[in-house]
Structures are given as C-alpha cells and as structure tokens.
N, CA, C and O atoms as a Tripos MOL2 file, in Angstrom:
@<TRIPOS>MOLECULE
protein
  240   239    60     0     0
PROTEIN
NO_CHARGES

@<TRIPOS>ATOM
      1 N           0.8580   -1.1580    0.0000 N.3       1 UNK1
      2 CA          0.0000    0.0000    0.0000 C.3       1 UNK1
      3 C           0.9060    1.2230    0.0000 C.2       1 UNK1
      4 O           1.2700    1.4620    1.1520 O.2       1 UNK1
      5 N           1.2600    1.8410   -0.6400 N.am      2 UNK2
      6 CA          1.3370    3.4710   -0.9960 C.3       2 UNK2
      7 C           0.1550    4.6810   -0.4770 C.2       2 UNK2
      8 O          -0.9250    5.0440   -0.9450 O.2       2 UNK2
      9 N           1.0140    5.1100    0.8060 N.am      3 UNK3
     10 CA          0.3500    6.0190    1.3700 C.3       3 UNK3
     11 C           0.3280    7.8540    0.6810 C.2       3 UNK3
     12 O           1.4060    8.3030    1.0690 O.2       3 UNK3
     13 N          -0.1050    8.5160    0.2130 N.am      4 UNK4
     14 CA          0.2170   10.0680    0.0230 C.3       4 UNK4
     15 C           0.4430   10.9340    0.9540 C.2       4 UNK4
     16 O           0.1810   12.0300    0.4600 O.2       4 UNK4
     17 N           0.7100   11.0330    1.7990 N.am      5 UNK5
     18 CA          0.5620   12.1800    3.0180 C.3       5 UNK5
     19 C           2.0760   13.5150    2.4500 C.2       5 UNK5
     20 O           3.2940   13.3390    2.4160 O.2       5 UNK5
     21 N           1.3880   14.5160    2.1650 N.am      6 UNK6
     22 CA          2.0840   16.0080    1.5580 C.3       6 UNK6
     23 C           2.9740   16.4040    2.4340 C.2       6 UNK6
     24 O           4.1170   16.6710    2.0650 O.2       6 UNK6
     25 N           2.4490   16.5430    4.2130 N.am      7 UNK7
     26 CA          3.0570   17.4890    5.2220 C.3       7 UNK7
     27 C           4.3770   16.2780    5.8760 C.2       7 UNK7
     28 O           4.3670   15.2590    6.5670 O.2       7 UNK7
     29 N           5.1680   16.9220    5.3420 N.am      8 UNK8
     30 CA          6.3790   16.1020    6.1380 C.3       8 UNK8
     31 C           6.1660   15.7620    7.6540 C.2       8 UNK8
     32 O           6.5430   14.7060    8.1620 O.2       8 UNK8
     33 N           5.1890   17.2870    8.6660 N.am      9 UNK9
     34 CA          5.5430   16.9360    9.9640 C.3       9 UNK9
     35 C           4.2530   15.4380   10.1400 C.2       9 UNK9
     36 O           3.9480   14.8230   11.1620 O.2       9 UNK9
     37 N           3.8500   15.2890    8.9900 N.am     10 UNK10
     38 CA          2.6260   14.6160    9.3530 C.3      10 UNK10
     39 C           2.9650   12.8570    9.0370 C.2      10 UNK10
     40 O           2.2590   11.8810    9.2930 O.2      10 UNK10
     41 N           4.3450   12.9360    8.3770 N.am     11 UNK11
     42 CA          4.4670   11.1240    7.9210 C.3      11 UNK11
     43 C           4.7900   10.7380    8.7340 C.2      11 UNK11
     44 O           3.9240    9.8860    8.9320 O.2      11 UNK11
     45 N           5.6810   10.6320    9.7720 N.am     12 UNK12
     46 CA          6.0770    9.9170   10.4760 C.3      12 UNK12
     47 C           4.9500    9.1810   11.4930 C.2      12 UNK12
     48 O           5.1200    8.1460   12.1370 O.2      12 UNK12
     49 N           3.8200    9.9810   11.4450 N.am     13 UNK13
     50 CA          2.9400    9.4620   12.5810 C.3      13 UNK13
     51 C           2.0570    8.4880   11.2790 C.2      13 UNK13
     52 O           1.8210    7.2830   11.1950 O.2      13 UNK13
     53 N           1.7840    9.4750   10.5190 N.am     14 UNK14
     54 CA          1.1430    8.0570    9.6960 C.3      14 UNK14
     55 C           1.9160    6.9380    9.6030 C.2      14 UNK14
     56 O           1.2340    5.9210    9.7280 O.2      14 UNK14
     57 N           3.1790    6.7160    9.4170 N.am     15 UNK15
     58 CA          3.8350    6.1230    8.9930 C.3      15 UNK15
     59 C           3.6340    4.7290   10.1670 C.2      15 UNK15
     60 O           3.7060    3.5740    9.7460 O.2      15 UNK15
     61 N           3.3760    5.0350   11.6680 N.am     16 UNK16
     62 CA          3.3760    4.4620   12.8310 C.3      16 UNK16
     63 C           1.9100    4.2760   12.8090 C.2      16 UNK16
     64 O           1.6870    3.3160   13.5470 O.2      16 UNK16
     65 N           0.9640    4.6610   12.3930 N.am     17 UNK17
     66 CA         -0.3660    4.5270   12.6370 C.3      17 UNK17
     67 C          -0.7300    3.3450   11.6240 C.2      17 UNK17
     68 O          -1.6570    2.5900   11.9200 O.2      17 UNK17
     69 N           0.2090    3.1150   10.0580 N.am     18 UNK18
     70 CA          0.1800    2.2910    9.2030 C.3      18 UNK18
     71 C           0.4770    0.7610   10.0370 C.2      18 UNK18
     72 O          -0.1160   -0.3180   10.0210 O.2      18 UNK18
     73 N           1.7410    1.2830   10.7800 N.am     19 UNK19
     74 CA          2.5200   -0.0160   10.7300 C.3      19 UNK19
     75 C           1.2460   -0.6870   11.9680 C.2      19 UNK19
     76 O           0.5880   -1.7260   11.9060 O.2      19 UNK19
     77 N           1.2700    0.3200   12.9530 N.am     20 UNK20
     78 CA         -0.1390   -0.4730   14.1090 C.3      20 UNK20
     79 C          -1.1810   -0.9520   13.3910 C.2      20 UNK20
     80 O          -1.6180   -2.0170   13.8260 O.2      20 UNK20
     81 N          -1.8130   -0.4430   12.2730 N.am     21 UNK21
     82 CA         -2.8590   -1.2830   11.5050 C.3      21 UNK21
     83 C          -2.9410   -2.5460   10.6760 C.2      21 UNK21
     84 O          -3.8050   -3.3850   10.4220 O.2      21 UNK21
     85 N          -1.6050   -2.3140   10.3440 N.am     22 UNK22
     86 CA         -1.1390   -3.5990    9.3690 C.3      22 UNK22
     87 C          -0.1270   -4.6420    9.9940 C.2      22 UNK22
     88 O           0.2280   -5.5780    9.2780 O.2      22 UNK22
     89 N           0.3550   -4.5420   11.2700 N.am     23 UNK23
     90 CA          1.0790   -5.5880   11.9320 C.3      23 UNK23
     91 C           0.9250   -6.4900   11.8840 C.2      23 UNK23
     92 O          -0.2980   -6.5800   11.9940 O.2      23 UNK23
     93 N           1.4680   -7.8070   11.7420 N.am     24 UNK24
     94 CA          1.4090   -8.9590   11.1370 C.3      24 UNK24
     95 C           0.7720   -9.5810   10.6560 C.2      24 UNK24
     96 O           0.4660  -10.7400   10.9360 O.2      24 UNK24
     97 N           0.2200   -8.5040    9.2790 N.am     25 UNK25
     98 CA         -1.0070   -8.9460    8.1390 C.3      25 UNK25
     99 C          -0.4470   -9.1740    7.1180 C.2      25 UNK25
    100 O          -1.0390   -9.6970    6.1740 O.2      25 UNK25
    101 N           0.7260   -8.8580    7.0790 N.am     26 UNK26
    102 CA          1.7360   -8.9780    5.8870 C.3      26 UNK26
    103 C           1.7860   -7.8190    4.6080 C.2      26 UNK26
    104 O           2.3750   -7.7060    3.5330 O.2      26 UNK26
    105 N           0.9630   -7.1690    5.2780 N.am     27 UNK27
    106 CA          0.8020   -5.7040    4.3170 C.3      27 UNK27
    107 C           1.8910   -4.8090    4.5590 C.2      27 UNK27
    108 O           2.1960   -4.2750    5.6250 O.2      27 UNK27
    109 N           2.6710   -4.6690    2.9720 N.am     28 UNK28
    110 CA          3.6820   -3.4200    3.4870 C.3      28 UNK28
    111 C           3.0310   -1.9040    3.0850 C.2      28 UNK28
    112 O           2.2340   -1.7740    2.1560 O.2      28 UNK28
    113 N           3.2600   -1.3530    3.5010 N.am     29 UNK29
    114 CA          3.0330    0.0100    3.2050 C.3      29 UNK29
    115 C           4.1720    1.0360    3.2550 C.2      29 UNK29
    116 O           5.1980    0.4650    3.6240 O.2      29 UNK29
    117 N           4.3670    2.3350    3.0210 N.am     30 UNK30
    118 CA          4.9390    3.0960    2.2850 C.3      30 UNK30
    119 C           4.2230    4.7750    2.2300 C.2      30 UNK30
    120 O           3.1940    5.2150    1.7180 O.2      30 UNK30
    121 N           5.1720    5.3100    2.9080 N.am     31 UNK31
    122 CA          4.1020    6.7630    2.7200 C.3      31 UNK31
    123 C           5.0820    7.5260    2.1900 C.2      31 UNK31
    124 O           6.2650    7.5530    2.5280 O.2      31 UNK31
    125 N           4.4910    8.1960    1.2730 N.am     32 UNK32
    126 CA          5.0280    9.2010    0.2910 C.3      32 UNK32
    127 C           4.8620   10.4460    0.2390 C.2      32 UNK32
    128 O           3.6910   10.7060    0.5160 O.2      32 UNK32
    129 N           5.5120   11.4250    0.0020 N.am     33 UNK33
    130 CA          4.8650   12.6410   -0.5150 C.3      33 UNK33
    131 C           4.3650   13.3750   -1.1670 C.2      33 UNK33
    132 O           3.9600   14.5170   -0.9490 O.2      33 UNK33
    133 N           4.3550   12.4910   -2.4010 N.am     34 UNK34
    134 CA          3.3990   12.9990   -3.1520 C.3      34 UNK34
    135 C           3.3190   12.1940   -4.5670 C.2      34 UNK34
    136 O           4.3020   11.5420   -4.9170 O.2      34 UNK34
    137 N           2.1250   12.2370   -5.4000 N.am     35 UNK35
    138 CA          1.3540   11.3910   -6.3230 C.3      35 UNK35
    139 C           2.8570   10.8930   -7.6410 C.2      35 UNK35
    140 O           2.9370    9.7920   -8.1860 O.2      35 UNK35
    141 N           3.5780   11.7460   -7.7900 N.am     36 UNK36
    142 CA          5.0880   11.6130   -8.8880 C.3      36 UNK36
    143 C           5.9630   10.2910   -8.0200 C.2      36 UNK36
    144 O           6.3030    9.1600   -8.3670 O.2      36 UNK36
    145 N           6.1440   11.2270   -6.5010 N.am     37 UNK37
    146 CA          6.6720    9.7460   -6.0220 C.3      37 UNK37
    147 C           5.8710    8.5530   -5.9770 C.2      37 UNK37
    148 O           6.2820    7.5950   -6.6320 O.2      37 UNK37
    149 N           5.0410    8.4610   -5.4690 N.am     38 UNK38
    150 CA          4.3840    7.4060   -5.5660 C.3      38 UNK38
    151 C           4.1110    6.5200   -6.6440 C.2      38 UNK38
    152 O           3.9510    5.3170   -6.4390 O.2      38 UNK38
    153 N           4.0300    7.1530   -8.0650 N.am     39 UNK39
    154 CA          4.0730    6.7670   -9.2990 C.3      39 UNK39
    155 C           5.1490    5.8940   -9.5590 C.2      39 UNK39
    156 O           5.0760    4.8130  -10.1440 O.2      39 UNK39
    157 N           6.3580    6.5420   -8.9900 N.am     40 UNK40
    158 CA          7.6130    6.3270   -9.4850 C.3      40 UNK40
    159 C           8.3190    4.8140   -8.4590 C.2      40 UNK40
    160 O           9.1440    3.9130   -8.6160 O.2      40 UNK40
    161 N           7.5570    5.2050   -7.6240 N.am     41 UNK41
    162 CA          8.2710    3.8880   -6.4930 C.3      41 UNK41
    163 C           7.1190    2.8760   -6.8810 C.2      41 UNK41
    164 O           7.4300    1.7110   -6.6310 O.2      41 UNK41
    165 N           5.8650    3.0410   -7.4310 N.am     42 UNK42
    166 CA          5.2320    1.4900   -7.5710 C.3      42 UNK42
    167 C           5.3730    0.7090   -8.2120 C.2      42 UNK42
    168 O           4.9040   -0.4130   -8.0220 O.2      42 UNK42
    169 N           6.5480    1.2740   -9.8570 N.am     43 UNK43
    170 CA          6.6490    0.1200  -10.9920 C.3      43 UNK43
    171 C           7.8480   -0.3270  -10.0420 C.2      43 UNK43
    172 O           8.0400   -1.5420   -9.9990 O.2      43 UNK43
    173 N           8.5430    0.3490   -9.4020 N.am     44 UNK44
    174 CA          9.6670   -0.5890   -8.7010 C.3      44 UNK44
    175 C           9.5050   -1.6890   -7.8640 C.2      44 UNK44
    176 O          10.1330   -2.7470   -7.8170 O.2      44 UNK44
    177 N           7.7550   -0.9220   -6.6510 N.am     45 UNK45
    178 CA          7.9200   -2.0920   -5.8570 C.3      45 UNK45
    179 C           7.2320   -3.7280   -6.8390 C.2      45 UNK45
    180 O           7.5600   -4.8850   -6.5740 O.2      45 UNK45
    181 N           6.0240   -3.1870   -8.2050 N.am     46 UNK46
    182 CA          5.5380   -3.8950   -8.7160 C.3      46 UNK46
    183 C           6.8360   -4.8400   -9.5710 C.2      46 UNK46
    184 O           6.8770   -6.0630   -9.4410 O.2      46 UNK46
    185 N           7.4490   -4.3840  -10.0940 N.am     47 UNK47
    186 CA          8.9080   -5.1870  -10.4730 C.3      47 UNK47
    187 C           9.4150   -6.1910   -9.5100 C.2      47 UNK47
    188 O           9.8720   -7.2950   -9.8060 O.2      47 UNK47
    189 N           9.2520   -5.5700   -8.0480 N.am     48 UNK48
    190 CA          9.8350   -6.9660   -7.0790 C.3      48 UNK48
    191 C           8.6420   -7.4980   -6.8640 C.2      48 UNK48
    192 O           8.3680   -8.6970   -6.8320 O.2      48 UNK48
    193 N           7.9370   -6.5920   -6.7160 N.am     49 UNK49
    194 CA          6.5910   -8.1470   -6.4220 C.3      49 UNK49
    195 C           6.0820   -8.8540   -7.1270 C.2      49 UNK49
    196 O           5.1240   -9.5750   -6.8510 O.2      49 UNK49
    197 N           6.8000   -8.7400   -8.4600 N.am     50 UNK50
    198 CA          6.2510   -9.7140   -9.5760 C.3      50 UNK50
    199 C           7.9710  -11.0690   -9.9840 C.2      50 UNK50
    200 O           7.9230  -12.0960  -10.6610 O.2      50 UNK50
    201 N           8.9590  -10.5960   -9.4110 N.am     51 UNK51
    202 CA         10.1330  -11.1680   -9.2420 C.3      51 UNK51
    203 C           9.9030  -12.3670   -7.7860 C.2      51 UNK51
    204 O          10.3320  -13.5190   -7.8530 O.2      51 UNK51
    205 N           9.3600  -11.9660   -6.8760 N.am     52 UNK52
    206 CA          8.9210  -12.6960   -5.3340 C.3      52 UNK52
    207 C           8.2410  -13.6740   -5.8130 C.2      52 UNK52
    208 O           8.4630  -14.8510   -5.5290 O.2      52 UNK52
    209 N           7.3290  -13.2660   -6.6010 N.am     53 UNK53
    210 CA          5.6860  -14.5820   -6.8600 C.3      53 UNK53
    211 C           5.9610  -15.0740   -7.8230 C.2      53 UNK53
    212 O           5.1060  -15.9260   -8.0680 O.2      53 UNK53
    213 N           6.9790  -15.0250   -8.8460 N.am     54 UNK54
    214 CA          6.8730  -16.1060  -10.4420 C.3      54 UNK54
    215 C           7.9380  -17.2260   -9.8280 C.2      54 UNK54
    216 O           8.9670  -17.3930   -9.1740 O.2      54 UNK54
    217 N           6.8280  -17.8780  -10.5900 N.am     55 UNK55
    218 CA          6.9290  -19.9270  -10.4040 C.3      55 UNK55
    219 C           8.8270  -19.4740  -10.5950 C.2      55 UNK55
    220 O           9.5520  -18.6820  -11.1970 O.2      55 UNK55
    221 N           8.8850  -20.4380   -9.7660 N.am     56 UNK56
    222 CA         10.6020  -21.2210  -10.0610 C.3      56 UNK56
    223 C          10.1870  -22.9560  -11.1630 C.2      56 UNK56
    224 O           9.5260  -23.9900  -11.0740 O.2      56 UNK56
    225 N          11.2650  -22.1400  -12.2400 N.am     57 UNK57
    226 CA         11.3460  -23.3960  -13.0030 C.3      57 UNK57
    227 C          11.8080  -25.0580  -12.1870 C.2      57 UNK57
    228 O          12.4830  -25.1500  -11.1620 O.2      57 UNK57
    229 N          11.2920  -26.0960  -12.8920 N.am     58 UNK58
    230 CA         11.5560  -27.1750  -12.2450 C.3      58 UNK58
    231 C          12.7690  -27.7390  -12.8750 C.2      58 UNK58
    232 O          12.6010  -27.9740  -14.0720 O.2      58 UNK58
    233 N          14.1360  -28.0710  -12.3390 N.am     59 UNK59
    234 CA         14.9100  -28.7770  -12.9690 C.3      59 UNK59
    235 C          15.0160  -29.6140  -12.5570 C.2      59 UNK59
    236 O          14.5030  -29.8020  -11.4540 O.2      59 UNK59
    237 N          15.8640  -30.7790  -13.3020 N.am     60 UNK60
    238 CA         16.2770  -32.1050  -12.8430 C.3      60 UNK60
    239 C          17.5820  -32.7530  -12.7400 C.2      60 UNK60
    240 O          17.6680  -33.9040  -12.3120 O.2      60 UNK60
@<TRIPOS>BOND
     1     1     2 1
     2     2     3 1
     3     3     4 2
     4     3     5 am
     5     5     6 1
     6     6     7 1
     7     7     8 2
     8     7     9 am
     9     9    10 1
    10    10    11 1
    11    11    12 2
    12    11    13 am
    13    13    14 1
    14    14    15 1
    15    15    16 2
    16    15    17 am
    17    17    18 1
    18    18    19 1
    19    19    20 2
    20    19    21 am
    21    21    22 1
    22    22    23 1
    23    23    24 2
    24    23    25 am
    25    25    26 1
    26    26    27 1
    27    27    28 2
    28    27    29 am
    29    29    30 1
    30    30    31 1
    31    31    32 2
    32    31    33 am
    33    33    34 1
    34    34    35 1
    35    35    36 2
    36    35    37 am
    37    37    38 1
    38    38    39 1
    39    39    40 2
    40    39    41 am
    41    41    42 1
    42    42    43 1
    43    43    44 2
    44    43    45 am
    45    45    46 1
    46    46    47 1
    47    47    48 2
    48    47    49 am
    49    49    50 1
    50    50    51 1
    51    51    52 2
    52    51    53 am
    53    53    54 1
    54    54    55 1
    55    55    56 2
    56    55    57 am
    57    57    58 1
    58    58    59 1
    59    59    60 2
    60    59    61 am
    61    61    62 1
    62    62    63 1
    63    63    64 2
    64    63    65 am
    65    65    66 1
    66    66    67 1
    67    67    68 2
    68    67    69 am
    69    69    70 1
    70    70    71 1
    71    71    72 2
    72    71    73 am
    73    73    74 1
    74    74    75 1
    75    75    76 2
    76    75    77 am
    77    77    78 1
    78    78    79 1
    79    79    80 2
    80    79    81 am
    81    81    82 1
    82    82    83 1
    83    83    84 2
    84    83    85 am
    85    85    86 1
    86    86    87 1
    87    87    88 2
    88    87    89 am
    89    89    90 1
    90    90    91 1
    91    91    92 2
    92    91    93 am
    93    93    94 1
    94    94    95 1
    95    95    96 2
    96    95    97 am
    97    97    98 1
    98    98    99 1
    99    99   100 2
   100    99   101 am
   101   101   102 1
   102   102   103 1
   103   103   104 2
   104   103   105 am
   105   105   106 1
   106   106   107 1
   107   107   108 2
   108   107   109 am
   109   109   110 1
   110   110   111 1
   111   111   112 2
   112   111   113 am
   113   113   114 1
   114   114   115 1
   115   115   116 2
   116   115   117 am
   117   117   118 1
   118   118   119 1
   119   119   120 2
   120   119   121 am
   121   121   122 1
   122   122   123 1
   123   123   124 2
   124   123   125 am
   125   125   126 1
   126   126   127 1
   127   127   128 2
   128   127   129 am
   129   129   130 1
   130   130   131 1
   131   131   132 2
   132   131   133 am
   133   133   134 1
   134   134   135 1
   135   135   136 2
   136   135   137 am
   137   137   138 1
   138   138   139 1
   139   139   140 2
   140   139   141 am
   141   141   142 1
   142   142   143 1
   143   143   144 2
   144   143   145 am
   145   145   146 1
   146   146   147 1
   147   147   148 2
   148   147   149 am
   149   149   150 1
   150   150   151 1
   151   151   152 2
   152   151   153 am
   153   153   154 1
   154   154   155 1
   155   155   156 2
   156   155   157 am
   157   157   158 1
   158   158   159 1
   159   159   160 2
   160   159   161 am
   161   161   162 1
   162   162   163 1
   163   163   164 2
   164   163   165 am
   165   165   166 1
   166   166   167 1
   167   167   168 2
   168   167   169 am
   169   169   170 1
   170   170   171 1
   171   171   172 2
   172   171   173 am
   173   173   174 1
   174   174   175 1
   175   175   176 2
   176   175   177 am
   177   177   178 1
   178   178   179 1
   179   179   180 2
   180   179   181 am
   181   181   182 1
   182   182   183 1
   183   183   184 2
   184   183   185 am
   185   185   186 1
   186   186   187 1
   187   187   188 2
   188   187   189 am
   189   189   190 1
   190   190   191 1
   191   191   192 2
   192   191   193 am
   193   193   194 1
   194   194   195 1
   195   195   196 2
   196   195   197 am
   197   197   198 1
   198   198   199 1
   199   199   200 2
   200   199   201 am
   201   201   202 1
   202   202   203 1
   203   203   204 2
   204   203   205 am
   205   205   206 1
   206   206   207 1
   207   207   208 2
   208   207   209 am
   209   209   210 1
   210   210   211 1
   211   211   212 2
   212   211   213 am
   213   213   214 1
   214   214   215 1
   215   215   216 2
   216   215   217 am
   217   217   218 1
   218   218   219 1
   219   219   220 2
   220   219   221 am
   221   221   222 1
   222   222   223 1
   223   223   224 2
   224   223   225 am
   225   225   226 1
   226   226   227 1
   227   227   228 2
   228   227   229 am
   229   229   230 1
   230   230   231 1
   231   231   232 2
   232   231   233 am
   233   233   234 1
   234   234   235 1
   235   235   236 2
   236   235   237 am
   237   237   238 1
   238   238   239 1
   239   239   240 2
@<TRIPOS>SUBSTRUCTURE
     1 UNK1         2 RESIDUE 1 A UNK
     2 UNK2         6 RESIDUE 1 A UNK
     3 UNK3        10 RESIDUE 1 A UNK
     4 UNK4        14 RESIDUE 1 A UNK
     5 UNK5        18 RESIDUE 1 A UNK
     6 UNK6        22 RESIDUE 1 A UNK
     7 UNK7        26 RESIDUE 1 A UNK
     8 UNK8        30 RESIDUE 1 A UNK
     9 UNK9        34 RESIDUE 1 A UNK
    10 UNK10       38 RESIDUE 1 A UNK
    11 UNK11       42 RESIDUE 1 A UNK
    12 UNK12       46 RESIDUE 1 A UNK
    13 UNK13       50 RESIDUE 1 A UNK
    14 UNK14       54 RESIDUE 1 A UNK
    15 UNK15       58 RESIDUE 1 A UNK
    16 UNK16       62 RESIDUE 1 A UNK
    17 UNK17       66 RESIDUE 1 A UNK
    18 UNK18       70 RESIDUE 1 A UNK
    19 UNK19       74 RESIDUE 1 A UNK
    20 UNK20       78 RESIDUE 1 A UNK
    21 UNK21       82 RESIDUE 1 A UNK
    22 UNK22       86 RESIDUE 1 A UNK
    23 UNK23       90 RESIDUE 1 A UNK
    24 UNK24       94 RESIDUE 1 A UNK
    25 UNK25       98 RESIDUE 1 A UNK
    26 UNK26      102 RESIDUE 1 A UNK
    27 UNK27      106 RESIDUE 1 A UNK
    28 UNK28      110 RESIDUE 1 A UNK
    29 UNK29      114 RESIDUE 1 A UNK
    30 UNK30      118 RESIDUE 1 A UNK
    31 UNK31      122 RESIDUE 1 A UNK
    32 UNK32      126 RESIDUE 1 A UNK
    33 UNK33      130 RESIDUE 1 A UNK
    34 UNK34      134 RESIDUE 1 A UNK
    35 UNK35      138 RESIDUE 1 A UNK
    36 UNK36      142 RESIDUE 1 A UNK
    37 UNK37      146 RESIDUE 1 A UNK
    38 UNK38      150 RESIDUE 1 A UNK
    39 UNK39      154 RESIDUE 1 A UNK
    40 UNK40      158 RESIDUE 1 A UNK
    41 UNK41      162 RESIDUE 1 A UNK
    42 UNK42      166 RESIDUE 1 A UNK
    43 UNK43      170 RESIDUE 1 A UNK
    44 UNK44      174 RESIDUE 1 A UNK
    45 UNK45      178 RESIDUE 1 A UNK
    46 UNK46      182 RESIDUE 1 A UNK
    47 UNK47      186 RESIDUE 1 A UNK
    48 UNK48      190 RESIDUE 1 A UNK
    49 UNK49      194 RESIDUE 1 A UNK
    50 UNK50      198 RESIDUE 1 A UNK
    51 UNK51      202 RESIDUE 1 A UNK
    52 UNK52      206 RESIDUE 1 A UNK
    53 UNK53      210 RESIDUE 1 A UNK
    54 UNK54      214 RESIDUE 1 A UNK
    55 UNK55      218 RESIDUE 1 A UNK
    56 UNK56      222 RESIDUE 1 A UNK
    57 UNK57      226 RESIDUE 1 A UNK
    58 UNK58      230 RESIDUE 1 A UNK
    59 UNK59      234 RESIDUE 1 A UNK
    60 UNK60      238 RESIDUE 1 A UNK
C-alpha cells in the first residue's frame, strides 16, 4: 500500500499509525509525498513483487 501524506511533519505518525494497523497482516506500506513519487516507487515495488511470486522453473 502506498500512502500520500504532503506534510512532512505529518508522515512519520502516519507512517506508525500504518505499521499499528497492518502488523502482522503482511501488508507493506509506504508513505510518500506525493502522487510523482508514488508513481515512481510502484513500478519498482511492482517489479519486485512480480520477481517474489513467479513460479521457479523445475529442474532435474
């Protein structure tokens, strides 16, 4: 999950209010500052999370 929060003094608490909601649900989250970053960090995290979940070939 990709959070938006603009006010710098304001991420850090979201950032702690995320992690208390999502604690060992396996949800990562991520707060950003704004809609460019966020754009820009999701093909990255979507790149590893599509590297994590594809099948491992079977050899012999």
């Amino acid at each position: 999950m990709i959070v938006i929060e603009p006010r710098i003094e304001a991420r850090a608490s979201t950032r702690e209010s995320l992690r208390a909601m999502t604690d060992g649900s396996g949800v990562r989250t991520v707060v950003v500052s704004s809609m460019r970053v966020a754009g820009e960090l999701a093909t990255v995290l979507l790149k590893h999370s599509a590297a994590e979940t594809a099948p491992v070939a079977a050899t012999r």
